[in-house]
Backbone as CSV, one residue per row, in Angstrom:
resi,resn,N_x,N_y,N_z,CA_x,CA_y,CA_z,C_x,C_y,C_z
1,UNK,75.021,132.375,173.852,74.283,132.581,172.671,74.523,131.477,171.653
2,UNK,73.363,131.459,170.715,73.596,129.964,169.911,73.835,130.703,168.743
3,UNK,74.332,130.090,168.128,74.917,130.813,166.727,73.957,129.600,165.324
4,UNK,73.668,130.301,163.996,72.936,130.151,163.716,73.933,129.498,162.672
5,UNK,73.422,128.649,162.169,74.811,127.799,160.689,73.628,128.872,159.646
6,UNK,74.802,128.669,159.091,74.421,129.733,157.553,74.062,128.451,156.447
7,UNK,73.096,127.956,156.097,73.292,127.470,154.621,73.951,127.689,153.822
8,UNK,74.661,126.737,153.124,74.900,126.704,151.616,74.357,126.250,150.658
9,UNK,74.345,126.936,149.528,73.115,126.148,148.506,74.539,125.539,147.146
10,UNK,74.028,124.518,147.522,74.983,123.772,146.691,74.377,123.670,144.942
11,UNK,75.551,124.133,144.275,74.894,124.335,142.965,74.781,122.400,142.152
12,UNK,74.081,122.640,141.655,73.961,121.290,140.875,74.364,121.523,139.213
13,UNK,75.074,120.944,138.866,75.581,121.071,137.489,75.553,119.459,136.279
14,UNK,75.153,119.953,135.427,74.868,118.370,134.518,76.186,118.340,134.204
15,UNK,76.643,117.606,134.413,77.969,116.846,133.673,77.937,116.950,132.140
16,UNK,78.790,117.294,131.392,79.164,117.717,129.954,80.449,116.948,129.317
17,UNK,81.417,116.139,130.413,82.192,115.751,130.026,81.753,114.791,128.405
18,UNK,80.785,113.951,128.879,80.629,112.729,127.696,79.850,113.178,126.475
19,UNK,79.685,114.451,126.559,78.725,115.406,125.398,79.333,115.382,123.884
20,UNK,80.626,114.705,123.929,81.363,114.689,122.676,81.211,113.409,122.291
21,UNK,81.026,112.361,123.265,81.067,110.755,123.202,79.231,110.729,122.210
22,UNK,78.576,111.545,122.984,77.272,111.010,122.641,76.849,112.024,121.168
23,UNK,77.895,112.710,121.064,77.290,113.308,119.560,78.443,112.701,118.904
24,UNK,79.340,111.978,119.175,79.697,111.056,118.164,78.875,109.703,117.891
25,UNK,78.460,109.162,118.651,77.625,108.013,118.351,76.565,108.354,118.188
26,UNK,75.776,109.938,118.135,74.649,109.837,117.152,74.894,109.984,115.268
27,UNK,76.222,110.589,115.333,76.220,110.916,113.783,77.108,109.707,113.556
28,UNK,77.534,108.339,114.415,77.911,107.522,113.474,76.647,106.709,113.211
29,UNK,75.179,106.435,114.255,74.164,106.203,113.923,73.137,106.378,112.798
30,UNK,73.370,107.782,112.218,72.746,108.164,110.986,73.519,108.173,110.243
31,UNK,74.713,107.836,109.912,75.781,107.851,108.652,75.178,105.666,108.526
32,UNK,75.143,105.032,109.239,74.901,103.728,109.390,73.327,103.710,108.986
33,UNK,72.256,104.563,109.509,71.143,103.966,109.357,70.247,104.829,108.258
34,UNK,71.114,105.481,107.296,70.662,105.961,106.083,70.588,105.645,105.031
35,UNK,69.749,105.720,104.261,69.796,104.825,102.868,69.789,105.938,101.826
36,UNK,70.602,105.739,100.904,70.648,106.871,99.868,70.090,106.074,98.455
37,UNK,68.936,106.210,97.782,68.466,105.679,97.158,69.129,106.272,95.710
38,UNK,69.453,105.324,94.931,69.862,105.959,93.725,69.353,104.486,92.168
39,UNK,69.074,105.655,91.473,68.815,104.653,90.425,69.567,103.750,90.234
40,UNK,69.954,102.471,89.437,70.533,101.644,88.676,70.788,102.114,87.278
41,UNK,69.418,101.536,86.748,69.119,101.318,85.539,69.602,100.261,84.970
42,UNK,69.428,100.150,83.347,70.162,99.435,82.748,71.383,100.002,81.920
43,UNK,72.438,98.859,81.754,73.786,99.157,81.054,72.992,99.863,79.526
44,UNK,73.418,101.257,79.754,73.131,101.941,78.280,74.177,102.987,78.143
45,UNK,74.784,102.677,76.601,75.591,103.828,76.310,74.880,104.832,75.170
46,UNK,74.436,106.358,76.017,73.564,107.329,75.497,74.262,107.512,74.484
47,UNK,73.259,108.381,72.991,73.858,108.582,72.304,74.614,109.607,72.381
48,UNK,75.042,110.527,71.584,75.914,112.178,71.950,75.040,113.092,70.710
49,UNK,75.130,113.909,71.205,74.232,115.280,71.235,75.174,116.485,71.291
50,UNK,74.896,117.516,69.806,75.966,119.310,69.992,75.559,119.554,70.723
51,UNK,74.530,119.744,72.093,74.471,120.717,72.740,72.672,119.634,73.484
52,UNK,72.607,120.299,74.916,71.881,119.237,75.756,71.689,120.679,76.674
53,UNK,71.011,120.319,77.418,70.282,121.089,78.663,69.806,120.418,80.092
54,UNK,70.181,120.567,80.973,70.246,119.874,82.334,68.968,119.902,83.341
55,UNK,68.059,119.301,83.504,66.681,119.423,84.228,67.106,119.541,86.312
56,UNK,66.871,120.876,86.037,67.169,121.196,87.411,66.408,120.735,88.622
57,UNK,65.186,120.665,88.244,64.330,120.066,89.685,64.422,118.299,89.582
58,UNK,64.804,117.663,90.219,64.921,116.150,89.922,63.382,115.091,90.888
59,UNK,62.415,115.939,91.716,61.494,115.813,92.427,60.436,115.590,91.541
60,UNK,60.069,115.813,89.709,59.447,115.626,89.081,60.096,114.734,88.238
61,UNK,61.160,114.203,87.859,61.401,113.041,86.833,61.170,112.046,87.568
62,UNK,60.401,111.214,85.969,60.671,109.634,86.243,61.235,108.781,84.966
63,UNK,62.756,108.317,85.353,63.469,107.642,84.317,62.890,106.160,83.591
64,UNK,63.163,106.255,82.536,62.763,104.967,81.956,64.151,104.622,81.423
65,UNK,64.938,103.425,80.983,66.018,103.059,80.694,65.390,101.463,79.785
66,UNK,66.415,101.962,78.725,65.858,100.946,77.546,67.617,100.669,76.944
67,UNK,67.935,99.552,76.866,69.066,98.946,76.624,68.843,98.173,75.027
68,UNK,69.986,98.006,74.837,69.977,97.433,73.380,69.225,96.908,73.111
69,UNK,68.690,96.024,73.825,68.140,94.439,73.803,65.990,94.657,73.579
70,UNK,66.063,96.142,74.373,64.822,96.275,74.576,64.325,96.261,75.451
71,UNK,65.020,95.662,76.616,64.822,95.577,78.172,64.094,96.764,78.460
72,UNK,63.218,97.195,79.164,62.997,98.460,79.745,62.415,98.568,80.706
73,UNK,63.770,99.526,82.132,62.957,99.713,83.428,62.315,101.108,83.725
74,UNK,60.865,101.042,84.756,60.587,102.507,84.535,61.102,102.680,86.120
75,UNK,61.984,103.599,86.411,62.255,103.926,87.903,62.593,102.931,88.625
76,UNK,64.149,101.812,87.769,64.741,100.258,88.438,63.727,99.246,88.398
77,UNK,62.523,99.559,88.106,61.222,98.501,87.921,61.295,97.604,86.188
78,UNK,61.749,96.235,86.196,61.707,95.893,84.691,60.130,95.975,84.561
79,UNK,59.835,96.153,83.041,58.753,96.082,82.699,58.878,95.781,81.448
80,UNK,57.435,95.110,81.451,57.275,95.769,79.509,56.263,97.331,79.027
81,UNK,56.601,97.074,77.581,56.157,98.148,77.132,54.374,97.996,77.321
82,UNK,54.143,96.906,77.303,52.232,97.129,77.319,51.940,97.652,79.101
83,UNK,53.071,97.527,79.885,52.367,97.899,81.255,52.745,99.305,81.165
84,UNK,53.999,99.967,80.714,54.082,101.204,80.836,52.820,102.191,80.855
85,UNK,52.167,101.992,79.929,51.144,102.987,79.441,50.249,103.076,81.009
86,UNK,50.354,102.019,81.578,49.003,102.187,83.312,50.216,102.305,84.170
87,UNK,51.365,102.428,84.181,52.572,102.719,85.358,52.642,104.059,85.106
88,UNK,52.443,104.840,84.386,52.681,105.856,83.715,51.845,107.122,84.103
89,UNK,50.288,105.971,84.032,48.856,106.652,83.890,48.935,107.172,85.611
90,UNK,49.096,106.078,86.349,49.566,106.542,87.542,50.056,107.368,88.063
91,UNK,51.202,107.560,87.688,52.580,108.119,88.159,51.615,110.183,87.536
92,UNK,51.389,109.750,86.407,50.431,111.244,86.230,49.674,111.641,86.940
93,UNK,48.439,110.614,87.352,47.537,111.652,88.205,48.025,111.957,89.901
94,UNK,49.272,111.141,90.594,49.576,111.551,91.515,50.428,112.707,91.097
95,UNK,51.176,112.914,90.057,51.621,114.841,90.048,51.449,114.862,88.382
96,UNK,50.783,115.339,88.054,50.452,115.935,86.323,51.661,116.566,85.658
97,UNK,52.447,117.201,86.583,53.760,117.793,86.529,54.715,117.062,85.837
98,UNK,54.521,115.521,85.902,56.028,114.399,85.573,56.492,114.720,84.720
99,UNK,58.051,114.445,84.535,58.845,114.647,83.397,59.236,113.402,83.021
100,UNK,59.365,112.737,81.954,60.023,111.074,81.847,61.438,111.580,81.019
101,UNK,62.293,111.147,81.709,63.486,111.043,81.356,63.738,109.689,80.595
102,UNK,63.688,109.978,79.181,63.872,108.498,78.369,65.062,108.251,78.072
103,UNK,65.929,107.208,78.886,67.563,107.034,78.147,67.683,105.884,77.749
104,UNK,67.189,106.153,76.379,67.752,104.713,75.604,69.097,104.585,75.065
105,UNK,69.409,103.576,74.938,70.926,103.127,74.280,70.975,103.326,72.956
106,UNK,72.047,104.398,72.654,72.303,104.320,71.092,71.482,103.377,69.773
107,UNK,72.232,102.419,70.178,71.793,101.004,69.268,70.850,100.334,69.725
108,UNK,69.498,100.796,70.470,68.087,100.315,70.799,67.289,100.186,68.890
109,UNK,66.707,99.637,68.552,65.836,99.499,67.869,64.720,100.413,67.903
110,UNK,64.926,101.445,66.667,63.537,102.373,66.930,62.110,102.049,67.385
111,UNK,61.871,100.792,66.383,60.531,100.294,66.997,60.389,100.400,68.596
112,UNK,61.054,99.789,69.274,60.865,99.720,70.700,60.851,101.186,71.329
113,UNK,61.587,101.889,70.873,61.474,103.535,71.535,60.390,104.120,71.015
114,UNK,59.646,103.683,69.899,58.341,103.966,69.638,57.462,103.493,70.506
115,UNK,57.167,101.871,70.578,56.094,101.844,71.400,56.187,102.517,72.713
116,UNK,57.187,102.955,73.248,57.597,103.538,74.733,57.031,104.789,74.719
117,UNK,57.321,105.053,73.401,56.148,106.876,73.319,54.596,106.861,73.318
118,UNK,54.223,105.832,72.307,53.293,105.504,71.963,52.053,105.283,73.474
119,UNK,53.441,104.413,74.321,52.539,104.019,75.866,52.181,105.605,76.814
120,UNK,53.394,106.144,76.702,53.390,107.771,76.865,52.212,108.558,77.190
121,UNK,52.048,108.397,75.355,51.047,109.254,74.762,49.661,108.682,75.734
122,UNK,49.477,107.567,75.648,48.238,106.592,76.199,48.320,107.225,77.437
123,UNK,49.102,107.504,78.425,48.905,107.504,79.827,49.155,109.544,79.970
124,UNK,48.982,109.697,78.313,49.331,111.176,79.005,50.187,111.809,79.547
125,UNK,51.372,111.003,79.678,52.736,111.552,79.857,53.089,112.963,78.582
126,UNK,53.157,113.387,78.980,53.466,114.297,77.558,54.947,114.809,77.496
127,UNK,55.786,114.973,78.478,56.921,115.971,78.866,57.411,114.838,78.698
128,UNK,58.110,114.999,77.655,59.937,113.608,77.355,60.689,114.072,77.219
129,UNK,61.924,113.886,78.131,62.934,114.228,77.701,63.990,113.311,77.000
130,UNK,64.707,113.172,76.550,65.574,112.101,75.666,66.975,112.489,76.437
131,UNK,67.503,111.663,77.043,68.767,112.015,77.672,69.775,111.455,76.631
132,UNK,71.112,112.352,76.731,72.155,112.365,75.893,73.351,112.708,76.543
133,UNK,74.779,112.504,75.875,75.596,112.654,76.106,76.257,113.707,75.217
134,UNK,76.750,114.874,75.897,77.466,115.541,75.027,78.951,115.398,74.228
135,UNK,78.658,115.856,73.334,79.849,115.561,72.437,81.263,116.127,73.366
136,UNK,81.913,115.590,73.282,83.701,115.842,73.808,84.469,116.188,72.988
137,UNK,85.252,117.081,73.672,86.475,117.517,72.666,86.199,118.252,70.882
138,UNK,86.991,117.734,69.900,86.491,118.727,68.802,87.327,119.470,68.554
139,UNK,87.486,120.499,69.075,88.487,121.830,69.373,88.657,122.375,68.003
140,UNK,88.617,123.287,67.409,88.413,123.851,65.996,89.112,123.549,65.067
């Protein structure tokens, strides 16, 4: 009599050993190929303010930064004050929502923080906020 071989079914298994190798070199890939965008601005020391309030959604501001001198960038962009008013006009009809975060430097020259409103007003910006620094210390 002939005898019959029995199959074996040989299991197949993915290898897992290097599963730690390759999720380390994806998260050193995105720690390397990320860019975290953050304002500059210009060197300004805000004035101080009793009491300030913190704008929680940051997806609707757009900063303007005005330094002693008069310099003023809108969102790290130098500009002047006659283009603001159409950078502005812009920046409105893609969200009507905008908030302009205006941080001028203490010792800016009013005139110049005027025409900056003035361009504002022109482009319909309406929501300003005036950023400040709160007062420290005191203690009664």
């Amino acid at each position: 009599m002939k005898r019959i071989a029995v199959r074996r079914e040989t299991q197949s298994e993915i290898p897992t050993a290097s599963t730690a190798d390759i999720a380390f070199l994806l998260i050193i890939f995105f720690m390397v190929s990320t860019v975290f965008s953050t304002e500059q601005g210009l060197k300004v020391v805000l004035p101080q303010a009793e009491s300030t309030e913190r704008i929680l959604k940051r997806r609707n501001v757009t900063s303007i930064w005005m330094d002693k001198t008069g310099r003023t960038t809108v969102n790290d962009n130098l500009v002047n004050p006659a283009v603001i008013a159409s950078v502005m006009a812009e920046k409105v009809i893609e969200n009507p929502e905008v908030v302009v975060s205006l941080q001028a430097d203490q010792d800016v020259s009013y005139g110049y923080v005027t025409d900056v409103l003035e361009a504002l007003k022109d482009a319909r910006a309406l929501k300003v906020n005036f950023a400040t620094q709160q007062k420290t210390g005191g203690g009664g």
